[in-house]
py3Dmol code that shows the C-alpha trace and the ligand (Angstrom):
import py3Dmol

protein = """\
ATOM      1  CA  UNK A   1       0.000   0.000   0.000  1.00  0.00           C
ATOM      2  CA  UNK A   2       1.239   3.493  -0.966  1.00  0.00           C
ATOM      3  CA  UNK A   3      -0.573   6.119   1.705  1.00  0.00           C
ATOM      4  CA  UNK A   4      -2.779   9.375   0.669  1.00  0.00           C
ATOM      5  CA  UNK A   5      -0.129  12.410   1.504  1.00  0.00           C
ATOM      6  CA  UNK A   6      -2.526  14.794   3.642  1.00  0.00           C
ATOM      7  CA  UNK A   7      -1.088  17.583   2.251  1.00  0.00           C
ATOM      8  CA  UNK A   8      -1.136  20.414   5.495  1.00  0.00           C
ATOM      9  CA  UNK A   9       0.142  23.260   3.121  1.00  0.00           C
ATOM     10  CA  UNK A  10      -2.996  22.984   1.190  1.00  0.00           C
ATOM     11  CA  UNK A  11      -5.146  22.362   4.100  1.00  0.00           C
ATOM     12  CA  UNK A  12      -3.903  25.169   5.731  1.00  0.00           C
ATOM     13  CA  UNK A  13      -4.601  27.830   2.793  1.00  0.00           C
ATOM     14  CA  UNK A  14      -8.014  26.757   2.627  1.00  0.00           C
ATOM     15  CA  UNK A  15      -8.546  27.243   6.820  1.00  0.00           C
ATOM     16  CA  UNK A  16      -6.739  30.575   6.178  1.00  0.00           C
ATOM     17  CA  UNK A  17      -9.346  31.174   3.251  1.00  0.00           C
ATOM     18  CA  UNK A  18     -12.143  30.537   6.071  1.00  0.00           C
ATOM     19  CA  UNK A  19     -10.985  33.187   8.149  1.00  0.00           C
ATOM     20  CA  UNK A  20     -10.142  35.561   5.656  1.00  0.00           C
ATOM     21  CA  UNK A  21     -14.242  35.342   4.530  1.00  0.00           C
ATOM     22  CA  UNK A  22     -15.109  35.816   8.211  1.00  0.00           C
ATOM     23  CA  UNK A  23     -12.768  38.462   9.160  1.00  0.00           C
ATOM     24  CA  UNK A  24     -14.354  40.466   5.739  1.00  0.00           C
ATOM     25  CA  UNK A  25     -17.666  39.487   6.880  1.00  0.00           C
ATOM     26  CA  UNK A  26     -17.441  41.048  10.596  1.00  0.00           C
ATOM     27  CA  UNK A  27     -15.603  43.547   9.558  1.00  0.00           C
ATOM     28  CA  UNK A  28     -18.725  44.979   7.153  1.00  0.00           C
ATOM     29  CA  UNK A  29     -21.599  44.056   9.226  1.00  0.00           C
ATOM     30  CA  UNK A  30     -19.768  45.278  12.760  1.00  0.00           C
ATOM     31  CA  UNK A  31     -16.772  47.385  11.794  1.00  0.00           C
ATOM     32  CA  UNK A  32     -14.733  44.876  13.846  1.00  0.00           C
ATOM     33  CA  UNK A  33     -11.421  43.861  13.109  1.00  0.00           C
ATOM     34  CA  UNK A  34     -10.153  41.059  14.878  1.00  0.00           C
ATOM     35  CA  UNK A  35      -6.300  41.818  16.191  1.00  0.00           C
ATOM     36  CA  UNK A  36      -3.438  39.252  17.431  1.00  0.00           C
ATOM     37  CA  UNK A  37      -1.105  40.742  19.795  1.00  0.00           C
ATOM     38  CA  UNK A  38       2.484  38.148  19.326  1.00  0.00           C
ATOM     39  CA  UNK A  39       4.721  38.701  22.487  1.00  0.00           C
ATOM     40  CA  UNK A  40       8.764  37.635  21.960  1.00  0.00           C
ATOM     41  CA  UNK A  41      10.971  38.127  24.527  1.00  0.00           C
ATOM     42  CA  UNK A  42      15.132  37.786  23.043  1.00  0.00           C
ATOM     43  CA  UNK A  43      16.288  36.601  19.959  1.00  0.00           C
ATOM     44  CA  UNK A  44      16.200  32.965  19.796  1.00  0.00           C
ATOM     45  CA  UNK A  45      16.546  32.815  16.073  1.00  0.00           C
ATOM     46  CA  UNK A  46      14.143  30.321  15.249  1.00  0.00           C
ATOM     47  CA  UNK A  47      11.418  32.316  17.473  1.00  0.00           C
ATOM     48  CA  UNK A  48      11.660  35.352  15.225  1.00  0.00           C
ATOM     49  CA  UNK A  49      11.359  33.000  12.310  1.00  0.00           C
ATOM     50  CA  UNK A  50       7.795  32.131  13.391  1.00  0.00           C
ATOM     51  CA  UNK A  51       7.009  35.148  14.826  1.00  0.00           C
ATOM     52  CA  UNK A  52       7.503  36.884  11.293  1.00  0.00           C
ATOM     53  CA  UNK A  53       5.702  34.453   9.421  1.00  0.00           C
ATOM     54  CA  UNK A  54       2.331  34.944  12.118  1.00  0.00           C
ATOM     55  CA  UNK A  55       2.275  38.427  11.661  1.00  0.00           C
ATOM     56  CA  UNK A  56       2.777  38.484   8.040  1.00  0.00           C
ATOM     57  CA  UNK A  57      -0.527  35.435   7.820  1.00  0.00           C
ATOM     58  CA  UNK A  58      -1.713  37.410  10.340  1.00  0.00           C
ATOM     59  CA  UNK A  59      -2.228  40.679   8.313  1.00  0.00           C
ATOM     60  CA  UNK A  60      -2.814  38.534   4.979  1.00  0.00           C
ATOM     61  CA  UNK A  61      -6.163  37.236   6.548  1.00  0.00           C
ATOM     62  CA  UNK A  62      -7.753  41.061   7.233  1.00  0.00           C
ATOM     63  CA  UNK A  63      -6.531  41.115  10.971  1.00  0.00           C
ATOM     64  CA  UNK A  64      -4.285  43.458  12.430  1.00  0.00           C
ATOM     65  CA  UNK A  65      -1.122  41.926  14.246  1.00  0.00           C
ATOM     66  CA  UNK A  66       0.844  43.542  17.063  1.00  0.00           C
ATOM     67  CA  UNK A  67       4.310  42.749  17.561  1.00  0.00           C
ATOM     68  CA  UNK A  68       5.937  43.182  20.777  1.00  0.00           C
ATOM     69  CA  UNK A  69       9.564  42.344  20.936  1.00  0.00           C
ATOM     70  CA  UNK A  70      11.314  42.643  23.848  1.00  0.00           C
ATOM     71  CA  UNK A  71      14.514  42.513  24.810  1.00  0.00           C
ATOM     72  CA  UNK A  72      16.437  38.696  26.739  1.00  0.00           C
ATOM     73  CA  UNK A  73      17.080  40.965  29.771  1.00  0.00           C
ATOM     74  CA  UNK A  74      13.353  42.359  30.620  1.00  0.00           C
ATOM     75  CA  UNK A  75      12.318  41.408  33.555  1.00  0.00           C
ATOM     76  CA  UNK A  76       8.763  39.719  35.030  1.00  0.00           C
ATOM     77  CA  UNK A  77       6.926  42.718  36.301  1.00  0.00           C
ATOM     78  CA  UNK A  78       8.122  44.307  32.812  1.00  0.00           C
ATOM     79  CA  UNK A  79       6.348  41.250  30.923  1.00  0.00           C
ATOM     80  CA  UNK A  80       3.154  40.923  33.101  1.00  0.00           C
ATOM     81  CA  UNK A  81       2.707  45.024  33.119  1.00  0.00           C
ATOM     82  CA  UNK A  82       2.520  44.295  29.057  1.00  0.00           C
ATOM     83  CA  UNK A  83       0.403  41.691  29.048  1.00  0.00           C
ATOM     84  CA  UNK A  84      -2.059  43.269  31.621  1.00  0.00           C
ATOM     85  CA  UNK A  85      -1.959  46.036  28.951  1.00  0.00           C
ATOM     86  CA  UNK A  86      -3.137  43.790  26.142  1.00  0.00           C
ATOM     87  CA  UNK A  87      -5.746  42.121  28.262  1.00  0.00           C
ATOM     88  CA  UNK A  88      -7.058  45.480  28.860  1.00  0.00           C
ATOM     89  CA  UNK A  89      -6.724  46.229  25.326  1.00  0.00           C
ATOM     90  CA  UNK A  90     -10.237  45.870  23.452  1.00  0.00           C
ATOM     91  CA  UNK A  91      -8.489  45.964  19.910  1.00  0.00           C
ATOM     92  CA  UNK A  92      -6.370  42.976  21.171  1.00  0.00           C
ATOM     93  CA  UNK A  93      -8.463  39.521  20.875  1.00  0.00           C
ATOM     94  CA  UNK A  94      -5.429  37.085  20.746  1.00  0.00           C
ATOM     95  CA  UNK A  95      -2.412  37.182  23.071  1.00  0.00           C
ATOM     96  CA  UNK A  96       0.574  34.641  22.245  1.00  0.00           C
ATOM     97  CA  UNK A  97       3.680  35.004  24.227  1.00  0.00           C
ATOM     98  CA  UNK A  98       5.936  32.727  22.183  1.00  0.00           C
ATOM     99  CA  UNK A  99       7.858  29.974  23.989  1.00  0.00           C
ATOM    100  CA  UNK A 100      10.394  29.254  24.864  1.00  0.00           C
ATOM    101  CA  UNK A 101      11.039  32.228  27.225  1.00  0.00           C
ATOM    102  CA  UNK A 102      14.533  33.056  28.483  1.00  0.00           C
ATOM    103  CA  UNK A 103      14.950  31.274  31.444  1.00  0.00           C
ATOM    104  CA  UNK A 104      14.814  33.821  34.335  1.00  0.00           C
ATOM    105  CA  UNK A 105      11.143  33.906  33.607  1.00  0.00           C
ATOM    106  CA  UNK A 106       8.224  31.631  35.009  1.00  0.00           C
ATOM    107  CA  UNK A 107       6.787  30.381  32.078  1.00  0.00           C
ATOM    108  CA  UNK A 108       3.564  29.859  33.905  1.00  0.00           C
ATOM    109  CA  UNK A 109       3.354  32.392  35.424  1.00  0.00           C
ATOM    110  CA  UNK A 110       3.328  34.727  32.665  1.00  0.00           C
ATOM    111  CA  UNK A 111       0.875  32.365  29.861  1.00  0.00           C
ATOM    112  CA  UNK A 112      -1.984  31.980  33.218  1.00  0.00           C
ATOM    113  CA  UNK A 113      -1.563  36.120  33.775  1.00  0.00           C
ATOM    114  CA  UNK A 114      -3.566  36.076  30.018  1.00  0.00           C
ATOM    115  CA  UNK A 115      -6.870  36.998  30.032  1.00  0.00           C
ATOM    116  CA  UNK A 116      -8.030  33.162  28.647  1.00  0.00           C
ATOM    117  CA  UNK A 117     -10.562  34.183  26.580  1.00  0.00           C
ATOM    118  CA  UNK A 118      -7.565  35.685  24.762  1.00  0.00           C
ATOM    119  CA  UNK A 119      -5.210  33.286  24.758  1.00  0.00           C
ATOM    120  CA  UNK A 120      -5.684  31.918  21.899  1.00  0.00           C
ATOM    121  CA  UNK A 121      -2.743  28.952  22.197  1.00  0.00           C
ATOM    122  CA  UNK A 122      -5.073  27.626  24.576  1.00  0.00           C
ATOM    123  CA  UNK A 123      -2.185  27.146  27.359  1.00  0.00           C
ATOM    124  CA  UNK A 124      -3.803  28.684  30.368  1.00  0.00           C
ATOM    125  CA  UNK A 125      -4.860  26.658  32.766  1.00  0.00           C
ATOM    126  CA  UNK A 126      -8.205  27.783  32.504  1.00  0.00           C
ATOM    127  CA  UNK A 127      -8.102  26.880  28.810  1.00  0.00           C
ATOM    128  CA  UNK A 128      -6.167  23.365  30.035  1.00  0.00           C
ATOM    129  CA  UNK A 129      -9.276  22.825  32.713  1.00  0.00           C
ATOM    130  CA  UNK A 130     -12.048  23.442  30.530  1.00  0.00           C
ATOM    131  CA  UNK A 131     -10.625  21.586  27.493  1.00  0.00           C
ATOM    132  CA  UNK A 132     -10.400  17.938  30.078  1.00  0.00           C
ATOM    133  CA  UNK A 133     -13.725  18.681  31.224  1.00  0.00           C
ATOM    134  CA  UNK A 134     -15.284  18.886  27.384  1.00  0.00           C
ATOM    135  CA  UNK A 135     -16.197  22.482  27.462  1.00  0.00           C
ATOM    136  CA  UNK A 136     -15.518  25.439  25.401  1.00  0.00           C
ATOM    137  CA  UNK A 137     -12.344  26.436  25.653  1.00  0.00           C
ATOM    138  CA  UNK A 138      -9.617  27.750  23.455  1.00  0.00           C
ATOM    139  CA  UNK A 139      -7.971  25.003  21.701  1.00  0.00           C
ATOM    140  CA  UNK A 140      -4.022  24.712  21.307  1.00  0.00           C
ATOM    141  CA  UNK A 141      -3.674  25.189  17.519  1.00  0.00           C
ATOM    142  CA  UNK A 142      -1.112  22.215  16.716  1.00  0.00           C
ATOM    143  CA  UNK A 143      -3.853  19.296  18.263  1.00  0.00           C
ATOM    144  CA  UNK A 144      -6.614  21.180  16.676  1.00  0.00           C
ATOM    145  CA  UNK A 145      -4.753  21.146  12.995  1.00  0.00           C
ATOM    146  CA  UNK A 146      -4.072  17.666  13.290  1.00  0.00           C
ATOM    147  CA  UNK A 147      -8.102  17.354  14.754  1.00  0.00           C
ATOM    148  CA  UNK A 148      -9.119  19.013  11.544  1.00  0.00           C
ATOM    149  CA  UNK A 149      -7.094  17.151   8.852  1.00  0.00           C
ATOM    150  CA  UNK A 150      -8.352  13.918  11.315  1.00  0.00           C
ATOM    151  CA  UNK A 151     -11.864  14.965  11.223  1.00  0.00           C
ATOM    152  CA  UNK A 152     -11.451  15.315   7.302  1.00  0.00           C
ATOM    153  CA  UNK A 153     -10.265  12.979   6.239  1.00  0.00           C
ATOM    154  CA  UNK A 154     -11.991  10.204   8.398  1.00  0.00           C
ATOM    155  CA  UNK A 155     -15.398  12.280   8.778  1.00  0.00           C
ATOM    156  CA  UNK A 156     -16.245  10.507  11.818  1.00  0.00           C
ATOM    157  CA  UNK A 157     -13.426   9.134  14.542  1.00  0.00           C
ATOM    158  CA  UNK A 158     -16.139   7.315  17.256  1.00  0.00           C
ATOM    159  CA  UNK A 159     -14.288   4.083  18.102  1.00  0.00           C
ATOM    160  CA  UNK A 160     -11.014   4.516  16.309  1.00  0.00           C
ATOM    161  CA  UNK A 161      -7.937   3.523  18.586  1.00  0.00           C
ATOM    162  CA  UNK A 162      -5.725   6.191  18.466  1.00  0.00           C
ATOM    163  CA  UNK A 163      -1.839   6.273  19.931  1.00  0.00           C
ATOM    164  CA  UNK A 164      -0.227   9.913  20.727  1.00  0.00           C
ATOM    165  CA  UNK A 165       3.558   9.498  20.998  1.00  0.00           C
ATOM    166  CA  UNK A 166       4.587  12.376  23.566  1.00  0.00           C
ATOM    167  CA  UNK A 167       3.027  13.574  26.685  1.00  0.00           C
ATOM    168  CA  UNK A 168       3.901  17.774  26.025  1.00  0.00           C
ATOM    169  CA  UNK A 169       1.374  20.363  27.560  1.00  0.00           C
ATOM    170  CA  UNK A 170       1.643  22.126  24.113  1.00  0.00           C
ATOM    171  CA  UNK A 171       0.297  19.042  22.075  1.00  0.00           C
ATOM    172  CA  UNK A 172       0.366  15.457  23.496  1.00  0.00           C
ATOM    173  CA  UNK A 173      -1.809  16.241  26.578  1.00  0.00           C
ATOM    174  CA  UNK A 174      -4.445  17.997  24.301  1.00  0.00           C
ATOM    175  CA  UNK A 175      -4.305  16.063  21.485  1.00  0.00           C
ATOM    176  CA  UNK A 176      -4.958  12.752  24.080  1.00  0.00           C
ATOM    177  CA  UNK A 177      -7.996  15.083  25.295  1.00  0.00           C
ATOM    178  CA  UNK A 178      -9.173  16.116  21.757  1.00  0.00           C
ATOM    179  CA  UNK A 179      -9.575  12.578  20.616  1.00  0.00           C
ATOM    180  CA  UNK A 180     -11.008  11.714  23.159  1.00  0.00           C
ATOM    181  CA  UNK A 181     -13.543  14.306  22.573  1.00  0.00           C
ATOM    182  CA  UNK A 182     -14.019  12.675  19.545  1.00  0.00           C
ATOM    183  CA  UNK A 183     -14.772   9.401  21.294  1.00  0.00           C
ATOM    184  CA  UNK A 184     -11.589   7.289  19.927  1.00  0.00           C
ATOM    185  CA  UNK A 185     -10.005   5.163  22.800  1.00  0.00           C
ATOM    186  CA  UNK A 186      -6.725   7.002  23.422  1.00  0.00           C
ATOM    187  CA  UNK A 187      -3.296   5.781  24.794  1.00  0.00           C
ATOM    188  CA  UNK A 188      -0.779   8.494  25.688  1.00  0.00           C
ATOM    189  CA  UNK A 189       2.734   6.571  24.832  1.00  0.00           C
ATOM    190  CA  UNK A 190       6.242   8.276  26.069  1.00  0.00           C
ATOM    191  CA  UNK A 191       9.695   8.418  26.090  1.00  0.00           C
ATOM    192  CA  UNK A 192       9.300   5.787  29.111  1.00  0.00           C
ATOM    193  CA  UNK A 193       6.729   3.626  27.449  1.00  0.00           C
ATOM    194  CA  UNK A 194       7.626  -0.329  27.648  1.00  0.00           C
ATOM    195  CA  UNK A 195       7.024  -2.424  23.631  1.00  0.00           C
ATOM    196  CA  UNK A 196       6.097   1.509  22.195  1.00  0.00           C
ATOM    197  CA  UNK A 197       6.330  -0.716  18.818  1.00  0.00           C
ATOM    198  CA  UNK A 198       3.620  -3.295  20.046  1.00  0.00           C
ATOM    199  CA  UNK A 199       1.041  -0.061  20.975  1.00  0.00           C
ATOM    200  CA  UNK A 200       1.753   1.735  18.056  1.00  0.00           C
ATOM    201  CA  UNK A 201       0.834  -1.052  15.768  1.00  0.00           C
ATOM    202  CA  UNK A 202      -2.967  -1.311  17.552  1.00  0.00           C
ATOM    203  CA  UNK A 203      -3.391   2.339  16.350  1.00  0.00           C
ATOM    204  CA  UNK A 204      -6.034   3.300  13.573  1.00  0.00           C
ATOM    205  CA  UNK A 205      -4.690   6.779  14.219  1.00  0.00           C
ATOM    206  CA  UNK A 206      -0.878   7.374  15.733  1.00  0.00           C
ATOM    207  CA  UNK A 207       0.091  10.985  16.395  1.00  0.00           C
ATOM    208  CA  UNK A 208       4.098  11.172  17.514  1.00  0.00           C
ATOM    209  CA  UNK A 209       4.886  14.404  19.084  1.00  0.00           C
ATOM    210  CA  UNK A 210       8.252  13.319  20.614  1.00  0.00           C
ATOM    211  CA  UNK A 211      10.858  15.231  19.380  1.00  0.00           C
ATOM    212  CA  UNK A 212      13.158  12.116  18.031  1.00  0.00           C
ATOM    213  CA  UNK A 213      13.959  11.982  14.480  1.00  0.00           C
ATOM    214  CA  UNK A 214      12.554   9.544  12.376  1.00  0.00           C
ATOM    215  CA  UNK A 215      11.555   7.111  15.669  1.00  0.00           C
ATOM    216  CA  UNK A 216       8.575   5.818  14.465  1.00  0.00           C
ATOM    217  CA  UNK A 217       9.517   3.298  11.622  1.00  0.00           C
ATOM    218  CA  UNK A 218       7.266   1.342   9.021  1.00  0.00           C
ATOM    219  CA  UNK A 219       6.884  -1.954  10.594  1.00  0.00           C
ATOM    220  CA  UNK A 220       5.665  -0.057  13.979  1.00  0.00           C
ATOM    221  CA  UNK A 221       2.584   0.621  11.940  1.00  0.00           C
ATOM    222  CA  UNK A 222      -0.961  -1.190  11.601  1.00  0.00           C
ATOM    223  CA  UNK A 223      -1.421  -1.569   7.347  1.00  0.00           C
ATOM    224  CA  UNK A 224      -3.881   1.201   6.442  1.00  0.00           C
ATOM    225  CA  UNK A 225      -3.426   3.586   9.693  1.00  0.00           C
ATOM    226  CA  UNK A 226      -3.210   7.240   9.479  1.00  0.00           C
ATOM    227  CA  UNK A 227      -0.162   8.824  10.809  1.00  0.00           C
ATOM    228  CA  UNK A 228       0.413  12.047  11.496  1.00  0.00           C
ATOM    229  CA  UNK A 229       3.646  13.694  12.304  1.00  0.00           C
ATOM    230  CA  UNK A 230       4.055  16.637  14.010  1.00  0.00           C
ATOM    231  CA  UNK A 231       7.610  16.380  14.930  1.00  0.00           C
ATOM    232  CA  UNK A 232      10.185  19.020  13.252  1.00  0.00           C
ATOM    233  CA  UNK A 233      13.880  17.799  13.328  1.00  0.00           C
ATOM    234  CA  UNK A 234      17.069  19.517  11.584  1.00  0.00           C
ATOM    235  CA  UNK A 235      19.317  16.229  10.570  1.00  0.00           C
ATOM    236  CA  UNK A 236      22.832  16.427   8.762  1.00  0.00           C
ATOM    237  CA  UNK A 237      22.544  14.886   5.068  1.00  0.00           C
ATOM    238  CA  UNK A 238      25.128  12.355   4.470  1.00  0.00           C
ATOM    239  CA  UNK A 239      26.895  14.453   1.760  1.00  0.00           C
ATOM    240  CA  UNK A 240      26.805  17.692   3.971  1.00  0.00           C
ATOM    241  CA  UNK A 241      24.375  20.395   4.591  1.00  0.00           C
ATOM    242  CA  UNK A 242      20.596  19.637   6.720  1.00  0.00           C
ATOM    243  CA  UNK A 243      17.031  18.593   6.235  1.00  0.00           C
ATOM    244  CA  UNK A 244      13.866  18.705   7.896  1.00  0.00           C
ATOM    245  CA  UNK A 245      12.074  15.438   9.357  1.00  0.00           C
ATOM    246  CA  UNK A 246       9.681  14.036  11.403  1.00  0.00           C
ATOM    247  CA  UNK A 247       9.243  11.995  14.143  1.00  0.00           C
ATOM    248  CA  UNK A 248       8.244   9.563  12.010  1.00  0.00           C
ATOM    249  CA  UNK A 249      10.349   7.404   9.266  1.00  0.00           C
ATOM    250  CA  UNK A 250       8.264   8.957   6.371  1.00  0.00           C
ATOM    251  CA  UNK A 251       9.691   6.153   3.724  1.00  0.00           C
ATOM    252  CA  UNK A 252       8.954   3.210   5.562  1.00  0.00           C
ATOM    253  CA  UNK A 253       5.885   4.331   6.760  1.00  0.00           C
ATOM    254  CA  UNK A 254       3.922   5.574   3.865  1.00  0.00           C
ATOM    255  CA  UNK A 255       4.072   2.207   2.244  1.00  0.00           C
ATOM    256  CA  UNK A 256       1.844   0.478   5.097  1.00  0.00           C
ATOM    257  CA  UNK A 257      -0.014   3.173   6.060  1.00  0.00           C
ATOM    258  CA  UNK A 258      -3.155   4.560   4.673  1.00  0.00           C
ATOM    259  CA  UNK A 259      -2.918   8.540   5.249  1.00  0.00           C
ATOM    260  CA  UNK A 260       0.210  10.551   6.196  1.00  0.00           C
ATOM    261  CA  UNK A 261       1.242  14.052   6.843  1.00  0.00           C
ATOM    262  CA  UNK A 262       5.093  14.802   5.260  1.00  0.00           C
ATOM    263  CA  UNK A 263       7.150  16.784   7.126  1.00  0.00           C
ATOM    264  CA  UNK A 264       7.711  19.786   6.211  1.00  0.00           C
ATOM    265  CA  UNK A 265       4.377  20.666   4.800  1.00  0.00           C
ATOM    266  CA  UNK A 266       2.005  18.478   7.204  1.00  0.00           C
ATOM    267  CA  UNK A 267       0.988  19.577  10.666  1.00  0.00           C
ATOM    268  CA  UNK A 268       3.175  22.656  10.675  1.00  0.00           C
ATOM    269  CA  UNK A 269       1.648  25.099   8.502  1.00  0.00           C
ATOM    270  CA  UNK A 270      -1.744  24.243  10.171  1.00  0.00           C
ATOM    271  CA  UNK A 271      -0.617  25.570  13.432  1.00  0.00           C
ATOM    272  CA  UNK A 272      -0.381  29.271  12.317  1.00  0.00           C
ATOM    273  CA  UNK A 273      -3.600  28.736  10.613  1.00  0.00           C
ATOM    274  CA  UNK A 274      -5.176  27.561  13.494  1.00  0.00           C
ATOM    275  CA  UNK A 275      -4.012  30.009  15.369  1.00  0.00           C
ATOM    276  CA  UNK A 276      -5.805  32.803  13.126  1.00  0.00           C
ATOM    277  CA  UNK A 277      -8.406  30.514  13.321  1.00  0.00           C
ATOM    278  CA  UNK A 278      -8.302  31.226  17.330  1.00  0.00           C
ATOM    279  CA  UNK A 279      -8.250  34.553  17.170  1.00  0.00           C
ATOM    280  CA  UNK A 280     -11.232  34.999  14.952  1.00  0.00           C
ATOM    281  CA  UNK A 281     -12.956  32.893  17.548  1.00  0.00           C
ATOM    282  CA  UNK A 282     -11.722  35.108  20.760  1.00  0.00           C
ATOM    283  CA  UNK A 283     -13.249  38.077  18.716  1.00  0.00           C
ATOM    284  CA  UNK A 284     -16.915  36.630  17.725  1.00  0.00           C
ATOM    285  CA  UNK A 285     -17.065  35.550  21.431  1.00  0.00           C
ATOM    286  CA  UNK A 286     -15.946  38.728  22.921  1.00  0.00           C
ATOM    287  CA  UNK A 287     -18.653  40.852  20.803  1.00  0.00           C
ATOM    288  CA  UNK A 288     -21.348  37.902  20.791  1.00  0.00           C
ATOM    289  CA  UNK A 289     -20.873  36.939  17.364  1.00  0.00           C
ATOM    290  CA  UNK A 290     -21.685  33.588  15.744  1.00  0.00           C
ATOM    291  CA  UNK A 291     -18.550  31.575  16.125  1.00  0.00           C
ATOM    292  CA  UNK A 292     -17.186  30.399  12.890  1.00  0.00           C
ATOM    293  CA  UNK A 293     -18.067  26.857  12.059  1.00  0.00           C
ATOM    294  CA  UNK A 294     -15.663  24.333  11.251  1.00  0.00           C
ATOM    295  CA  UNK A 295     -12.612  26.227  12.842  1.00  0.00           C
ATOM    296  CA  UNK A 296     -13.131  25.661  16.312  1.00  0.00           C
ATOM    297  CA  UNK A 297     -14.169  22.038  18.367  1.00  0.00           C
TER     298      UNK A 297
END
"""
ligand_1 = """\
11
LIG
N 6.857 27.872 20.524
C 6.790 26.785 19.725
N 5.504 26.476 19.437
C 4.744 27.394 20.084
C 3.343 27.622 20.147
O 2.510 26.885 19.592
N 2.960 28.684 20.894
C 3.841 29.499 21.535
N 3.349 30.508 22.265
N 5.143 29.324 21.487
C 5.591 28.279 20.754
"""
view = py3Dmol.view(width=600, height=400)
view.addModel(protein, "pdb")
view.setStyle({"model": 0}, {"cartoon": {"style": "trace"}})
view.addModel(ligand_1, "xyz")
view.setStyle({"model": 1}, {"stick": {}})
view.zoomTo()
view.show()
């Protein structure tokens, strides 16, 4: 068997499509304008990378994006004062403080002083608390892009077993929850897991989120299983230079299973989509709009 690619980059223009309607269509009927406020803190190279390439989607999409950089040195009460200026902020809808922070901060500290019906990565622990419990909550956009491809291409999940490779706050925890939302019997497998190859090959659905390149190889997988890969890995190519891979062995895998995501162009672009997919929702609940369908769980 030779697997369907799920092909993220095209997934992800359509979402962005989506909220590019929406944003138009609130913007005529209630002269709103949905705006993401993107917190960095130093110059960790590969954070202004992604930070760039939200606020440039960002704008694309009809919103208006506020950068904040700041420098490696500012201090706690520096970082809370500005976010307790963008929660009072009624053009801001969406607060993301990217991570990783330098490490004299608390990380939790700052991402629960967010107002959470702006925090549109869905990290606060209100967020965390309401998404375990099966309410509405904000969802963290990684799980819900690899929800939404799920959802797509499967339609319905009810029953499916489903393995997530990784137990992070940012996506293994809330994919596990998310899945189970969508009533699949979940096991949350780890870096400590005993026979990981034995419970990955039960899965109708395996998600790895580990951060280990290439880990998940061919014969781990159940013929016909979709497998999506949200790892991102920088390896050296045997005749010099680097690459980009997954957590999973894409070769070996896509010949036994039925769906995959490549890396690049799988889970990540969906992440930035579903984060303007966030945002639009933060704004239609703040002013008691209809919520956009299909964006949100
Ligand atoms: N750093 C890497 N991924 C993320 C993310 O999804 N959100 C934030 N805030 N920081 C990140």
């Amino acid at each position: 068997m030779t697997a369907t690619v799920i092909d993220g980059k095209a997934f992800a223009a359509k979402v962005r499509g989506q909220v590019a309607t929406h944003v138009a269509r609130i913007k005529a009927d209630h002269g709103i304008t949905p705006g993401l406020a993107v917190v960095l803190v130093g110059e960790d190279p590969a954070s202004q990378v992604y930070v760039r390439s939200k606020g440039k989607l960002t704008v694309e999409v009809g919103m208006n994006s506020y950068e904040h950089k700041l420098d490696a040195e500012t201090s706690q009460a520096d970082l809370l004062a500005l976010i307790a200026q963008l929660n009072a902020d009624p053009d801001v809808h969406g607060i993301l403080v990217q991570l990783p922070l330098p490490k004299h901060l608390n990380e939790d500290l700052v991402i629960n002083a967010i107002d959470p019906a702006k925090d549109v990565d869905g990290f606060h622990i209100s967020n965390v608390g309401l998404l375990g419990t099966g309410q509405k909550s904000m969802v963290p956009c990684t799980p819900l892009g690899c929800l939404m491809m799920l959802r797509t291409h499967h339609g319905s999940l009810s029953g499916m077993e489903a393995v997530v490779i990784g137990r992070s706050n940012i996506v293994g925890k809330p994919m596990a929850q998310l899945l189970l939302g969508d009533s699949c019997t979940v096991t949350v497998a780890h870096s400590r897991t005993r026979d990981l190859a034995d419970i990955v090959r039960r899965a109708d659905i395996v998600v790895a989120a580990v951060g280990r390149p290439q880990m998940v190889s061919g014969d781990w997988i159940k013929p016909g299983a979709t497998v999506i890969d949200v790892g991102i890995n920088r390896i050296d190519k045997p005749d010099g230079g680097t690459r980009l891979v997954g957590d999973v062995d894409y070769d070996s895998c896509a010949q036994v299973a039925g769906a995959i995501t490549p890396v690049p162009g799988g889970v990540g672009p969906m992440t930035i989509a579903c984060l303007l997919a966030n945002t639009l929702t933060a704004c239609c609940r703040s002013a008691g709009l209809d919520e956009p369908q299909g964006l949100t769980v």
